[in-house]
CHARMM internal coordinates of N, CA and C (Angstrom, degrees):
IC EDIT
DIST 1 N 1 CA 1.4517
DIST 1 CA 1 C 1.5261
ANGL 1 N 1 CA 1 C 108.58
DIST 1 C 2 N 1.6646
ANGL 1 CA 1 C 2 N 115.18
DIHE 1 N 1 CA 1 C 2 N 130.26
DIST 2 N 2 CA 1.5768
ANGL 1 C 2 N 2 CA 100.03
DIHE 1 CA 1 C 2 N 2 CA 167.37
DIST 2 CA 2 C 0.8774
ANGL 2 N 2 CA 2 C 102.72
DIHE 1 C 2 N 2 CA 2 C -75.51
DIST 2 C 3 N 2.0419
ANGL 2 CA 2 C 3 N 92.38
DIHE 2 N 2 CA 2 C 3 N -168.02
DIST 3 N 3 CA 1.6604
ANGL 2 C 3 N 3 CA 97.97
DIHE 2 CA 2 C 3 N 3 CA -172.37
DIST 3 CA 3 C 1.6242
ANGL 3 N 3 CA 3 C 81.04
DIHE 2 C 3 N 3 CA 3 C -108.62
DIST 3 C 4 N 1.6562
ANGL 3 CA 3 C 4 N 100.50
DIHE 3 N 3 CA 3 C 4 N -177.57
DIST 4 N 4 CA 1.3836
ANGL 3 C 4 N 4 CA 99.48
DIHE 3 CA 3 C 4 N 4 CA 176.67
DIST 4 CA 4 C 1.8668
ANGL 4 N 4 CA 4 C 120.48
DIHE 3 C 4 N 4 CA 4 C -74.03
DIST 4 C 5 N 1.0774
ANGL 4 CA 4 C 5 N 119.13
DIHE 4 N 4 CA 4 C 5 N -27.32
DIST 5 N 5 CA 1.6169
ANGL 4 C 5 N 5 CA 127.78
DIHE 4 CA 4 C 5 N 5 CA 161.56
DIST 5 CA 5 C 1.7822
ANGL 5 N 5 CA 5 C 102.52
DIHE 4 C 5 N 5 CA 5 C -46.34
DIST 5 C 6 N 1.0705
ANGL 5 CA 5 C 6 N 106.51
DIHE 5 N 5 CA 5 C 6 N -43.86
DIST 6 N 6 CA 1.7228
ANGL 5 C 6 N 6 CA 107.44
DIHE 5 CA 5 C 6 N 6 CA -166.41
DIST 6 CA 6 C 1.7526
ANGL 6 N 6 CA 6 C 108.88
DIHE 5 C 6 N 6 CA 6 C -70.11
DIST 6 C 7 N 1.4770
ANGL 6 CA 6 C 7 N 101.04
DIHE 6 N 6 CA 6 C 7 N -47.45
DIST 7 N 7 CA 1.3278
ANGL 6 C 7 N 7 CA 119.24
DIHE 6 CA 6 C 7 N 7 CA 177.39
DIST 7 CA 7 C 1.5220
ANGL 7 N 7 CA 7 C 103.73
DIHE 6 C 7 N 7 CA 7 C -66.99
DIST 7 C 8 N 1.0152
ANGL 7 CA 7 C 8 N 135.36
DIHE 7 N 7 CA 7 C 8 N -45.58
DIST 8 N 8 CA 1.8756
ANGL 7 C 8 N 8 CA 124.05
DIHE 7 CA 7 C 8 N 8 CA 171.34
DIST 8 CA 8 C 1.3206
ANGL 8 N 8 CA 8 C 106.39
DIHE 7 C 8 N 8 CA 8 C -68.30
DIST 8 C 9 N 1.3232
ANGL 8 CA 8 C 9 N 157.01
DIHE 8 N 8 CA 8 C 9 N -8.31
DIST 9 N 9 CA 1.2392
ANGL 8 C 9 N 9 CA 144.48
DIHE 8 CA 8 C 9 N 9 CA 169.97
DIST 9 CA 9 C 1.1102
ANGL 9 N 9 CA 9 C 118.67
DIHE 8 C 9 N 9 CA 9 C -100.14
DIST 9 C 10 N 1.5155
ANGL 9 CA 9 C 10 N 109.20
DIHE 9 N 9 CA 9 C 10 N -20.85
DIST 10 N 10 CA 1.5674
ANGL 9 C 10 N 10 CA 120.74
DIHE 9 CA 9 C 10 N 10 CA 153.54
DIST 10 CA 10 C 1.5707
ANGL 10 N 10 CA 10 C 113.67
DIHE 9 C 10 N 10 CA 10 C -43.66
DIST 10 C 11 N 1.6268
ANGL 10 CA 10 C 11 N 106.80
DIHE 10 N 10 CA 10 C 11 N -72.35
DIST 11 N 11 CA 1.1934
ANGL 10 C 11 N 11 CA 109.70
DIHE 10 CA 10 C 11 N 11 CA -152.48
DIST 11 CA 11 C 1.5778
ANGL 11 N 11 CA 11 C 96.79
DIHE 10 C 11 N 11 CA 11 C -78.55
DIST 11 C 12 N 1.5693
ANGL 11 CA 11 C 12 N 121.09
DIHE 11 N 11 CA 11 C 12 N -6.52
DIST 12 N 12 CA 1.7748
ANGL 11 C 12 N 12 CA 111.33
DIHE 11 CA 11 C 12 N 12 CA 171.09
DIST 12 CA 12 C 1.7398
ANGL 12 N 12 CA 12 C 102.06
DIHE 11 C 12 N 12 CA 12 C -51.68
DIST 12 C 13 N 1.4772
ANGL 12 CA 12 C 13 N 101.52
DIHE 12 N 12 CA 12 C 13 N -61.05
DIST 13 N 13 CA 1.3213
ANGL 12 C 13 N 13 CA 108.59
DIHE 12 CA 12 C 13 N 13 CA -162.86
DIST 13 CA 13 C 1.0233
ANGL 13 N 13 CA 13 C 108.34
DIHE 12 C 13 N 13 CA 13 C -63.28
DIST 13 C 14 N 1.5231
ANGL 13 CA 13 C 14 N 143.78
DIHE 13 N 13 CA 13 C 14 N -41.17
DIST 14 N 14 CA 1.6215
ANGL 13 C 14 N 14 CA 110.46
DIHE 13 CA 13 C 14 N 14 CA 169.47
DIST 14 CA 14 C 1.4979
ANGL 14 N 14 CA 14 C 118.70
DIHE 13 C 14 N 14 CA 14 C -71.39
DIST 14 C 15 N 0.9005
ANGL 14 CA 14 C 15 N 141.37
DIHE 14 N 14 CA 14 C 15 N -13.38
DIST 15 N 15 CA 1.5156
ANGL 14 C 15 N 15 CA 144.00
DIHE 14 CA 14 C 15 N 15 CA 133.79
DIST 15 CA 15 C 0.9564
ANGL 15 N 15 CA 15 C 109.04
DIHE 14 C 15 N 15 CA 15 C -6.13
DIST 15 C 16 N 1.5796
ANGL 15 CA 15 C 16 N 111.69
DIHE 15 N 15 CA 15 C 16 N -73.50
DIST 16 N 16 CA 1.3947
ANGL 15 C 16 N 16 CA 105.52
DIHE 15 CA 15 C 16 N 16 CA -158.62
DIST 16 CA 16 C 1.8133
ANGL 16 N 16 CA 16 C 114.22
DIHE 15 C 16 N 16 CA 16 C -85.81
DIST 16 C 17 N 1.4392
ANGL 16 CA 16 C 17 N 104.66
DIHE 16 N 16 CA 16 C 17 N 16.96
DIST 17 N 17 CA 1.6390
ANGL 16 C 17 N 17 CA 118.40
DIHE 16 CA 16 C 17 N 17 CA 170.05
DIST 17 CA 17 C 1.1830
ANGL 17 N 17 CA 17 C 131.62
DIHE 16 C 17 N 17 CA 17 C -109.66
DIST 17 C 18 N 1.2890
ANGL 17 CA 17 C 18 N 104.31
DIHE 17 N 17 CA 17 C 18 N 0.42
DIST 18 N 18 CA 1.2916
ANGL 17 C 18 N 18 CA 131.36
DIHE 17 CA 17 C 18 N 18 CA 175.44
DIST 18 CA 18 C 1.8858
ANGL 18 N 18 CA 18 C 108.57
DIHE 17 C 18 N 18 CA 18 C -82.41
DIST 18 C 19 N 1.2651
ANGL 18 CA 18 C 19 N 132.35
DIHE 18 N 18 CA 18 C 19 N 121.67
DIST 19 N 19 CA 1.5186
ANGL 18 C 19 N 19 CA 148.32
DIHE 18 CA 18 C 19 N 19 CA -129.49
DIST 19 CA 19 C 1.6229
ANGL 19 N 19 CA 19 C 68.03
DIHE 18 C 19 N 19 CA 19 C -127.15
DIST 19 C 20 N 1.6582
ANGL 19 CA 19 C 20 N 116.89
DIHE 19 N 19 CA 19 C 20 N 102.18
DIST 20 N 20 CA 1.4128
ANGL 19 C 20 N 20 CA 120.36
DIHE 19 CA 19 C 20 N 20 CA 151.42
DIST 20 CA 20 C 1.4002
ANGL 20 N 20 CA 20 C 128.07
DIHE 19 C 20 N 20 CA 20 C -79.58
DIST 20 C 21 N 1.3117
ANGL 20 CA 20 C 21 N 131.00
DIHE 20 N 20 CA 20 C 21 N 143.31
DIST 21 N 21 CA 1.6630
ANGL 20 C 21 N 21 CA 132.21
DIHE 20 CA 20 C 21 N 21 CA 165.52
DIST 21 CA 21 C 1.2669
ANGL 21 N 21 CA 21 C 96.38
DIHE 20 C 21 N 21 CA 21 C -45.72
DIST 21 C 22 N 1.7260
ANGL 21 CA 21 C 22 N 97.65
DIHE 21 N 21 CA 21 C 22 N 159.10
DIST 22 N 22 CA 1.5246
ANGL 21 C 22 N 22 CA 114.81
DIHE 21 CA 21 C 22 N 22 CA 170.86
DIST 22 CA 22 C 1.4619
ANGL 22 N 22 CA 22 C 79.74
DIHE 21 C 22 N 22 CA 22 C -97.70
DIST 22 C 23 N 1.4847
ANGL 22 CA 22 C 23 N 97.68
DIHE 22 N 22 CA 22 C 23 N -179.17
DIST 23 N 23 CA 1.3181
ANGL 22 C 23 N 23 CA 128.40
DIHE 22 CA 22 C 23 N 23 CA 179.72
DIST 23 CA 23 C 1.7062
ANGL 23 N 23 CA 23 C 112.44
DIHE 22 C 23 N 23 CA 23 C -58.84
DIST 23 C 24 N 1.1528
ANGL 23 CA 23 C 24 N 102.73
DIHE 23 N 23 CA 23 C 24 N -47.93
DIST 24 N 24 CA 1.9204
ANGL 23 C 24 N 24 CA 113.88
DIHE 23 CA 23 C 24 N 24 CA -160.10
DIST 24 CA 24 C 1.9560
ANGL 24 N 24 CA 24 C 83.98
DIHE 23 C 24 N 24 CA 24 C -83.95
DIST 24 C 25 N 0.9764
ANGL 24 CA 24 C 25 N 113.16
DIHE 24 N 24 CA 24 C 25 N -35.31
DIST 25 N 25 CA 1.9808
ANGL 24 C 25 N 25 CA 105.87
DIHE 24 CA 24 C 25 N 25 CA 164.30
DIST 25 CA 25 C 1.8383
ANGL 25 N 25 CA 25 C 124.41
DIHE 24 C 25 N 25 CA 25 C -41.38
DIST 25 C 26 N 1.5994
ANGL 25 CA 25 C 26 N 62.00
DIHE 25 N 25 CA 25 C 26 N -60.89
DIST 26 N 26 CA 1.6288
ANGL 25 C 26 N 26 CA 74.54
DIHE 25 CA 25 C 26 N 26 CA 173.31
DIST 26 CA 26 C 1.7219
ANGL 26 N 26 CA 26 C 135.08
DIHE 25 C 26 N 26 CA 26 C -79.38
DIST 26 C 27 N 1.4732
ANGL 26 CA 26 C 27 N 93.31
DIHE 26 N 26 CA 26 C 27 N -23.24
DIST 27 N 27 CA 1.4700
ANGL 26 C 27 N 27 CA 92.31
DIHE 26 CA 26 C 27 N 27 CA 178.48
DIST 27 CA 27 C 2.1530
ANGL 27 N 27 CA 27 C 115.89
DIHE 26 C 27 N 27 CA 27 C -75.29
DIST 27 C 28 N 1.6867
ANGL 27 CA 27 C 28 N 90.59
DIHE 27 N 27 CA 27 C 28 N -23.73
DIST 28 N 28 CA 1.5440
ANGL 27 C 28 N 28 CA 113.29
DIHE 27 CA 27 C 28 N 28 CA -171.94
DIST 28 CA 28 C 1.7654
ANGL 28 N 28 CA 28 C 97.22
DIHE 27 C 28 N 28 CA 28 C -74.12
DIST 28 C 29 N 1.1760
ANGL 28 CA 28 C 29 N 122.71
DIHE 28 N 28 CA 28 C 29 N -47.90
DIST 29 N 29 CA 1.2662
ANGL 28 C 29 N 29 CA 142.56
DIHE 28 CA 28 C 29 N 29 CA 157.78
DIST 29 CA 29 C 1.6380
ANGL 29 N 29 CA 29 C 121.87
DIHE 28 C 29 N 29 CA 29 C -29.73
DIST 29 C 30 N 0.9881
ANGL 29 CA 29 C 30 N 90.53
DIHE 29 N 29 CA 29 C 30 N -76.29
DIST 30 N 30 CA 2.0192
ANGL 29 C 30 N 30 CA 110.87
DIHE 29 CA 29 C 30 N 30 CA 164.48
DIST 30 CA 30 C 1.6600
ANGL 30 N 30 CA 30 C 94.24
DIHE 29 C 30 N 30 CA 30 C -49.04
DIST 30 C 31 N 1.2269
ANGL 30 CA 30 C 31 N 125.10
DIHE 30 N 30 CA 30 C 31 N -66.14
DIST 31 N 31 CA 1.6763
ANGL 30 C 31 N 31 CA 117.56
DIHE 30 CA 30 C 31 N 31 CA -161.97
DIST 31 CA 31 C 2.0069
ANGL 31 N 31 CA 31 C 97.80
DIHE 30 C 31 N 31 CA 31 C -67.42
DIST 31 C 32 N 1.0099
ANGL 31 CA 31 C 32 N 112.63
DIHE 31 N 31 CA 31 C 32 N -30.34
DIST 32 N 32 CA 1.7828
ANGL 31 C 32 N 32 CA 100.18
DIHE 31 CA 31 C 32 N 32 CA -176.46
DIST 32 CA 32 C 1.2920
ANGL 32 N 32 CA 32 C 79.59
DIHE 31 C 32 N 32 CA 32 C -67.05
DIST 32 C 33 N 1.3961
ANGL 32 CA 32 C 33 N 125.87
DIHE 32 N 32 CA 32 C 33 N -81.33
DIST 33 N 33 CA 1.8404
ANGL 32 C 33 N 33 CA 105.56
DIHE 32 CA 32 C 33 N 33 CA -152.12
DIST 33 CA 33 C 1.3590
ANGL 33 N 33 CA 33 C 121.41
DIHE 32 C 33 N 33 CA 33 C -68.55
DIST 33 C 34 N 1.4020
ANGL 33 CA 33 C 34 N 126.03
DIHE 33 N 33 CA 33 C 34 N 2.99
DIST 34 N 34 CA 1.4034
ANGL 33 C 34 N 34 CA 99.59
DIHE 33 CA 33 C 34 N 34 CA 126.73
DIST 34 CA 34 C 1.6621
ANGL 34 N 34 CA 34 C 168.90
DIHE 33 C 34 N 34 CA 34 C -90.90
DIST 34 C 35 N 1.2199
ANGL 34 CA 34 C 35 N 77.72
DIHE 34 N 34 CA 34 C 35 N 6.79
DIST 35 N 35 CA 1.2987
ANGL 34 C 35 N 35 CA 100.30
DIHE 34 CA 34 C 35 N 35 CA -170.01
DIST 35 CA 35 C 1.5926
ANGL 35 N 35 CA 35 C 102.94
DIHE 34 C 35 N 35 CA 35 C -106.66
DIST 35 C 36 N 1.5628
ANGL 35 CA 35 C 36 N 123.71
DIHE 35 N 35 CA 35 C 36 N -14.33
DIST 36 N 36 CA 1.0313
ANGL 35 C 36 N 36 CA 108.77
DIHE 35 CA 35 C 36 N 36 CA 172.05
DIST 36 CA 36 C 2.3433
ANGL 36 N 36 CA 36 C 115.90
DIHE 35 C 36 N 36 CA 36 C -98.20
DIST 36 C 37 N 1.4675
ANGL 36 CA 36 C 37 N 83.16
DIHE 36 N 36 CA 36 C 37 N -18.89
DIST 37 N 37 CA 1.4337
ANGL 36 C 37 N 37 CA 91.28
DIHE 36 CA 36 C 37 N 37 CA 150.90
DIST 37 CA 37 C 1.4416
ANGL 37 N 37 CA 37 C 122.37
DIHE 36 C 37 N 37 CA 37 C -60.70
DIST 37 C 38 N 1.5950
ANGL 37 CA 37 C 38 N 127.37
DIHE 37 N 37 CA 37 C 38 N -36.67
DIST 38 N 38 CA 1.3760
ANGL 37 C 38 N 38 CA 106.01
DIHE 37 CA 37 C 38 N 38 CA 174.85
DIST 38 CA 38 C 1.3828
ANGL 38 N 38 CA 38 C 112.09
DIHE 37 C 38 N 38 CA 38 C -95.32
DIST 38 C 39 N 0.7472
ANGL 38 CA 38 C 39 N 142.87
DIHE 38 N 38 CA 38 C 39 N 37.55
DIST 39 N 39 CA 1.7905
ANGL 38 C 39 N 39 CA 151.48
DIHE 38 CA 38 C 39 N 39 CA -175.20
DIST 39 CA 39 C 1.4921
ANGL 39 N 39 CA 39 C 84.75
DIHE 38 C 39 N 39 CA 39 C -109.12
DIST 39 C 40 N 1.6619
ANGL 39 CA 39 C 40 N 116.35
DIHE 39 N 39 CA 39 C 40 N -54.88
DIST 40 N 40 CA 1.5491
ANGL 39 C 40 N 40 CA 110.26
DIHE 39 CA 39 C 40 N 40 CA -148.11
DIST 40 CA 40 C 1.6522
ANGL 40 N 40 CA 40 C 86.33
DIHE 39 C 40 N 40 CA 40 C -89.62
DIST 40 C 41 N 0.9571
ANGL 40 CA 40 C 41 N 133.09
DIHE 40 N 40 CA 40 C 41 N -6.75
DIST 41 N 41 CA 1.5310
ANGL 40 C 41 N 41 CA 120.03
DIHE 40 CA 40 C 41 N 41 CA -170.79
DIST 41 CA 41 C 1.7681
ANGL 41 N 41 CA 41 C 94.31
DIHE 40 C 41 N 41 CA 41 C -95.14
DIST 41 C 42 N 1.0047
ANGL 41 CA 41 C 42 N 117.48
DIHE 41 N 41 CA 41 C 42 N -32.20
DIST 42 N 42 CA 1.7974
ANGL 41 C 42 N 42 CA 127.19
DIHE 41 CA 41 C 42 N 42 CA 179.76
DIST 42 CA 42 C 1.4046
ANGL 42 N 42 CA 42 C 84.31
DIHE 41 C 42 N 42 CA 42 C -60.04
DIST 42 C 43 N 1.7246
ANGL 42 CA 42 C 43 N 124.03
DIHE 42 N 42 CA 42 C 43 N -97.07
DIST 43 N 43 CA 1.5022
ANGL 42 C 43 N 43 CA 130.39
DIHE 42 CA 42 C 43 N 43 CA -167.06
DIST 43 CA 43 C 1.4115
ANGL 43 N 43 CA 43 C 110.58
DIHE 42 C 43 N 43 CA 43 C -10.32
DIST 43 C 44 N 1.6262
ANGL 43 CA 43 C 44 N 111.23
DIHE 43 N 43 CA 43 C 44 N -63.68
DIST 44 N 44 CA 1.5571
ANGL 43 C 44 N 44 CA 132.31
DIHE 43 CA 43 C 44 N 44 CA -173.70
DIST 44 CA 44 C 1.1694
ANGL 44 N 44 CA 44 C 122.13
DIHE 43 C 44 N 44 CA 44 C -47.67
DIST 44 C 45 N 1.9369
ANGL 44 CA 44 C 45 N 104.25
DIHE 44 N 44 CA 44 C 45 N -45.81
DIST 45 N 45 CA 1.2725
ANGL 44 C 45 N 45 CA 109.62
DIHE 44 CA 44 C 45 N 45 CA 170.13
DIST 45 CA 45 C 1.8540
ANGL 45 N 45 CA 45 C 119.39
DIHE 44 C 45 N 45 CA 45 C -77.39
DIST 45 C 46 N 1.3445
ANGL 45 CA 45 C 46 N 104.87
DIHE 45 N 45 CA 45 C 46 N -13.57
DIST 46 N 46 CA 1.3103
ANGL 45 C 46 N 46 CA 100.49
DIHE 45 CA 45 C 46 N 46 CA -174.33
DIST 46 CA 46 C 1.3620
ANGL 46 N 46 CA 46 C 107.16
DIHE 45 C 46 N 46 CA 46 C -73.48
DIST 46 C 47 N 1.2462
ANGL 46 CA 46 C 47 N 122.20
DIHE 46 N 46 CA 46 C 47 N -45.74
DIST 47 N 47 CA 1.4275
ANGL 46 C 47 N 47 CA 130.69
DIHE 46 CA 46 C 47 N 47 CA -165.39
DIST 47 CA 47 C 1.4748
ANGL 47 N 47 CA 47 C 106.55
DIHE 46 C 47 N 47 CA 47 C -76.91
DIST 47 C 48 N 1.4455
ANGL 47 CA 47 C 48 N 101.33
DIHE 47 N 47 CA 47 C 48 N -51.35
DIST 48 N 48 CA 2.0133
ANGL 47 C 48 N 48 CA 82.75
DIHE 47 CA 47 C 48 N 48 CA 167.98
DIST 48 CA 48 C 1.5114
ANGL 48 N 48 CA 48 C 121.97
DIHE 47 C 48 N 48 CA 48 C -54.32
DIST 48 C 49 N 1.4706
ANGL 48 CA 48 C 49 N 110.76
DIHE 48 N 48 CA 48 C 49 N -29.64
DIST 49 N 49 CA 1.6272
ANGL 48 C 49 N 49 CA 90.43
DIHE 48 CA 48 C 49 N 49 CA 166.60
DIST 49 CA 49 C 1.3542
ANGL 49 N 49 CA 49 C 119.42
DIHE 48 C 49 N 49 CA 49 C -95.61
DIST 49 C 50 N 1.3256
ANGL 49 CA 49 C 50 N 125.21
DIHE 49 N 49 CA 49 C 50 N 38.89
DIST 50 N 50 CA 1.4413
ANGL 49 C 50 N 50 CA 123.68
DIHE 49 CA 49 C 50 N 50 CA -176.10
DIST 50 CA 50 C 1.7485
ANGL 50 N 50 CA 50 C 73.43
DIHE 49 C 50 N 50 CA 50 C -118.01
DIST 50 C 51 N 1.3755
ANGL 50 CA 50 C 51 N 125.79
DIHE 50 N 50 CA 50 C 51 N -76.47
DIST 51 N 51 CA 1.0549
ANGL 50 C 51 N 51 CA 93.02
DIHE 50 CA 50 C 51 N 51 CA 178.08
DIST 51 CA 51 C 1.3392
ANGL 51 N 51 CA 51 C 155.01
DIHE 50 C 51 N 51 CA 51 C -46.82
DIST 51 C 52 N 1.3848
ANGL 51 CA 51 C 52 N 101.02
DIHE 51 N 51 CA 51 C 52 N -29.93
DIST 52 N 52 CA 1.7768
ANGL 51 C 52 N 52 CA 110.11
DIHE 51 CA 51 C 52 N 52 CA 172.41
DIST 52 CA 52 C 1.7191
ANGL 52 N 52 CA 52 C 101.50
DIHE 51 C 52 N 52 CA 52 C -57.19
DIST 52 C 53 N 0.9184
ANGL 52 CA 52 C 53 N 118.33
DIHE 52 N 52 CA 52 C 53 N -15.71
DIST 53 N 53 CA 1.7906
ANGL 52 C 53 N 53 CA 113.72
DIHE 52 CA 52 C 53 N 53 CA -161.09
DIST 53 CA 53 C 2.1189
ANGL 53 N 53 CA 53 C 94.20
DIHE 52 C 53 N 53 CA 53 C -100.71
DIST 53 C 54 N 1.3150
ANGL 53 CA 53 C 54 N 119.64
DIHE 53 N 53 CA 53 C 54 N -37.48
DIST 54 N 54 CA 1.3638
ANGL 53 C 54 N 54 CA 116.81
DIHE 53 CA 53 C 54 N 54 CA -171.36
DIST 54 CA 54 C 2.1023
ANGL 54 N 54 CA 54 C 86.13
DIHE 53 C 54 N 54 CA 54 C -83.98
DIST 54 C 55 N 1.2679
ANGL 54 CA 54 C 55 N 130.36
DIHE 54 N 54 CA 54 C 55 N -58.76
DIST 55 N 55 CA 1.6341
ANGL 54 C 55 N 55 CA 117.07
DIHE 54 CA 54 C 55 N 55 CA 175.55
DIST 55 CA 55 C 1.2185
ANGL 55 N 55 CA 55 C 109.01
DIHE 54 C 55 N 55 CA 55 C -31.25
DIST 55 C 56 N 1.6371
ANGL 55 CA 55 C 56 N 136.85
DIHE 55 N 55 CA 55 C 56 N -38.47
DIST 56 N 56 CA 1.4117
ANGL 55 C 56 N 56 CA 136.88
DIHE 55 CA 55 C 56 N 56 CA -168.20
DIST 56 CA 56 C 1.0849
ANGL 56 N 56 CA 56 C 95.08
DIHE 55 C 56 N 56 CA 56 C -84.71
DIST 56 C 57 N 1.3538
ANGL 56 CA 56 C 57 N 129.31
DIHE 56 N 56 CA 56 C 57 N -67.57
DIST 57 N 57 CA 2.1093
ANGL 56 C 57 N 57 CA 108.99
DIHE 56 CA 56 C 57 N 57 CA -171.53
DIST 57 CA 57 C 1.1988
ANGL 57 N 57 CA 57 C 110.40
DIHE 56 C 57 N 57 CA 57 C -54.46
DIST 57 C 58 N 1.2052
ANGL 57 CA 57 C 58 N 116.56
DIHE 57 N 57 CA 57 C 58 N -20.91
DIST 58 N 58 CA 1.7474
ANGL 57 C 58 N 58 CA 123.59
DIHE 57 CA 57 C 58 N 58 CA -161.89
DIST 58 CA 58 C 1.7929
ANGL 58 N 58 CA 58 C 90.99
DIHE 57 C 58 N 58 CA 58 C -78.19
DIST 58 C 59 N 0.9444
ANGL 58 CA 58 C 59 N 133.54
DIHE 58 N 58 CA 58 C 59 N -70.96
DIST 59 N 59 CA 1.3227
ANGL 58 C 59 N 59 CA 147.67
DIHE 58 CA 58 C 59 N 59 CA 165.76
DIST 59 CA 59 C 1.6247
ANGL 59 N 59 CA 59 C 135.21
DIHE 58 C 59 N 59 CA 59 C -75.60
DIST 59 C 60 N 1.3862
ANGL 59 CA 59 C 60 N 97.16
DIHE 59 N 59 CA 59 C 60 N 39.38
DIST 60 N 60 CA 1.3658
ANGL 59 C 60 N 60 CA 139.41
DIHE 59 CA 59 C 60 N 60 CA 142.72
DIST 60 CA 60 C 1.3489
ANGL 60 N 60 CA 60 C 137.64
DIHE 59 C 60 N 60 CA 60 C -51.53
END
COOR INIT
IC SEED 1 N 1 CA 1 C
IC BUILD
């Protein structure tokens, strides 16, 4: 078992091996998931009201 001193210098060093995004990654990054979050929230919403509209003639 480490100790806890052993275990924080551990996890520094893979830290510091870990290959971070630049900024313009991340900002290009951030805009796909949002924009592909609202596509799927549009679809989602479309079809629940396509269905809400066929449950109503249906249950007529």
């Amino acid at each position: 078992m480490t100790t806890p001193l052993a275990f924080l210098k551990e996890t520094r060093d893979e830290l510091r091996k870990v290959v971070w995004p630049t900024r313009s990654e991340v900002i290009r990054l951030t805009f796909i998931v949002i924009t592909i979050s609202i596509v799927v929230g549009f679809y989602i919403g479309g079809l629940d009201y396509i269905l809400t509209k066929i449950t109503e003639v249906i249950l007529k």
